[in-house]
C-alpha positions in Angstrom: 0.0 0.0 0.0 2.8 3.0 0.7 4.5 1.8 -2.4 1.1 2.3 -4.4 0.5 5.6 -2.3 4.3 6.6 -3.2 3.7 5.9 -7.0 0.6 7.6 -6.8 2.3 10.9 -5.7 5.0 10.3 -7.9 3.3 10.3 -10.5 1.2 13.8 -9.8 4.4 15.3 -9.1 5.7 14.2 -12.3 2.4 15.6 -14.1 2.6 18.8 -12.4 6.3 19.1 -13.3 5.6 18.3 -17.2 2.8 21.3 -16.7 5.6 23.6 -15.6 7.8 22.7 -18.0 5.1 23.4 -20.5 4.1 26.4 -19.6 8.0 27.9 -19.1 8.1 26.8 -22.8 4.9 28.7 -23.7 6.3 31.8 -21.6 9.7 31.3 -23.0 7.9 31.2 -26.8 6.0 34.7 -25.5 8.9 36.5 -24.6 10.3 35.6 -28.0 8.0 36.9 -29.8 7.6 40.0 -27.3 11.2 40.7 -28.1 10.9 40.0 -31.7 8.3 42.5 -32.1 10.3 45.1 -30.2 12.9 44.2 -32.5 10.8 45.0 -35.6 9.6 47.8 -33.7 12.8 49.5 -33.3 14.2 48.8 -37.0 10.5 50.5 -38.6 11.4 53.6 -36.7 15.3 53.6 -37.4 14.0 53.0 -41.1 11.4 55.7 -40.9 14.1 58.1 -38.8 16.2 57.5 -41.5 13.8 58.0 -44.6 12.8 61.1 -42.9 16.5 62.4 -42.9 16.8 61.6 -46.1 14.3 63.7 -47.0 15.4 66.8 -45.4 18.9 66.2 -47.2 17.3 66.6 -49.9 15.2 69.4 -49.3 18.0 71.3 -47.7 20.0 70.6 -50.7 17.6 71.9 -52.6 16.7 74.7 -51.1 19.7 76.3 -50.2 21.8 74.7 -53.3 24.5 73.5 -51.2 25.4 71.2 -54.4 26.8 74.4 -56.2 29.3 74.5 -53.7 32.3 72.5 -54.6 34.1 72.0 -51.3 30.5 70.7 -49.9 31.4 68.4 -47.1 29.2 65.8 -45.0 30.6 68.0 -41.8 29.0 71.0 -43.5 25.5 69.4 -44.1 25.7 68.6 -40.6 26.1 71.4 -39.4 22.7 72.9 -41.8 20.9 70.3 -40.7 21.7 70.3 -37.1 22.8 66.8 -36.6 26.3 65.0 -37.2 27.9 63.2 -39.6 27.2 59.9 -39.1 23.6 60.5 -39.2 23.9 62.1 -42.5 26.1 59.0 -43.8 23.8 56.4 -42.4 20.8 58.3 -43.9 22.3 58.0 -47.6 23.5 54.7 -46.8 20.4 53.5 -45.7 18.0 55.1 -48.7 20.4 55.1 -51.7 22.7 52.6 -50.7 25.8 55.0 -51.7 28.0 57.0 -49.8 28.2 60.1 -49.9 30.6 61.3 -51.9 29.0 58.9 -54.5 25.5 60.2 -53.7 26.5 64.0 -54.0 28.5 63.4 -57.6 25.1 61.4 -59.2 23.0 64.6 -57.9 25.6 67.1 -59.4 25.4 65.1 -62.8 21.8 65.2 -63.0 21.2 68.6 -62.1 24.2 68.9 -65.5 21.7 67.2 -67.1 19.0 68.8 -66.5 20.2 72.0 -66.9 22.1 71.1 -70.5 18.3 70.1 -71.6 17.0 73.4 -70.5 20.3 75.4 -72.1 21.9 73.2 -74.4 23.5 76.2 -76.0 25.8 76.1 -72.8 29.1 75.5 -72.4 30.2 72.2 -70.7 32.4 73.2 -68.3 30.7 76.2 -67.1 28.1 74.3 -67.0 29.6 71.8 -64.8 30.9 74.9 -62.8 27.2 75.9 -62.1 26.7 72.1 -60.8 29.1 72.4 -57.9 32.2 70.9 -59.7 35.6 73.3 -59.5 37.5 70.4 -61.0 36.8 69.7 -65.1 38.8 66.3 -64.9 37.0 64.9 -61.9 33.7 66.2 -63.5 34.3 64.1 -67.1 35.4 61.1 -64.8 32.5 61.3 -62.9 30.0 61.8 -65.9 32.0 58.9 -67.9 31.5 56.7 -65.2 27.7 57.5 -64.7 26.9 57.7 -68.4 29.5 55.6 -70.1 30.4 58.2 -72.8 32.0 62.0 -72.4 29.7 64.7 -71.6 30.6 66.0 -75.3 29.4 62.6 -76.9 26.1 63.3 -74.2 25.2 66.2 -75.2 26.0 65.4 -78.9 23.3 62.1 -78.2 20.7 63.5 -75.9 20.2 67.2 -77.0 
């Protein structure tokens, strides 16, 4: 009989303990997904921080036509847009994928391209003057690079 009753209470103990197992598991899961949300959570509003940036780059740009100025430096956006560097790098980064360097050249060429459509009359280097570039050679490289022809052979094609 006490090795029945011993069984008996063995085997409740070892039910309740499977219970408490399972629900640490089922609490364990929770807390996963909890933290997995807060995760996802986090990375929306880095993306949307970012995005948002991004935006104001451009609009500052814009606006204010820091592009025409040919010593234009990531330190000097900064300090337009009241934040630092690294923000401004990982903003670019983030929504173009470039750096910046890259990112500022690509938005000096087009702005060369729109504005040989609109004046095609134009020379080519002041033109490229009036896009922020001091340096004709870096300019052609640049616009080779983007383009795959010289902005001669461009203009020449396109206008």
């Amino acid at each position: 009989i006490v090795i029945a009753i011993l069984r008996r209470r063995y085997k409740e103990k070892d039910k309740m303990l499977q219970i408490t197992q399972q629900d640490l598991i089922e609490t364990q899961e929770e807390v996963n997904d909890f933290i997995h949300h807060l995760e996802e959570s986090k990375q929306e509003k880095q993306e949307k921080d970012m995005n948002e940036l991004y935006s104001r780059i451009e609009q500052v740009l814009k606006e204010k036509q820091l592009y025409l100025n040919p010593d234009l430096s990531i330190i000097m956006l900064a300090e337009v847009l009241g934040t630092n560097r690294t923000f401004i790098s990982s903003s670019i980064n983030s929504v173009t994928g470039k750096s910046f360097r890259t990112w500022l050249a690509e938005y000096r060429l087009n702005i060369f391209v729109e504005k040989l459509k609109e004046d095609p009359e134009i020379s080519l280097d002041l033109l490229a003057m009036r896009c922020g570039y001091k340096d004709q050679s870096t300019f052609r490289r640049q616009f080779k690079a983007a383009f795959g022809m010289t902005p001669s052979e461009y203009k020449k094609q396109e206008v």
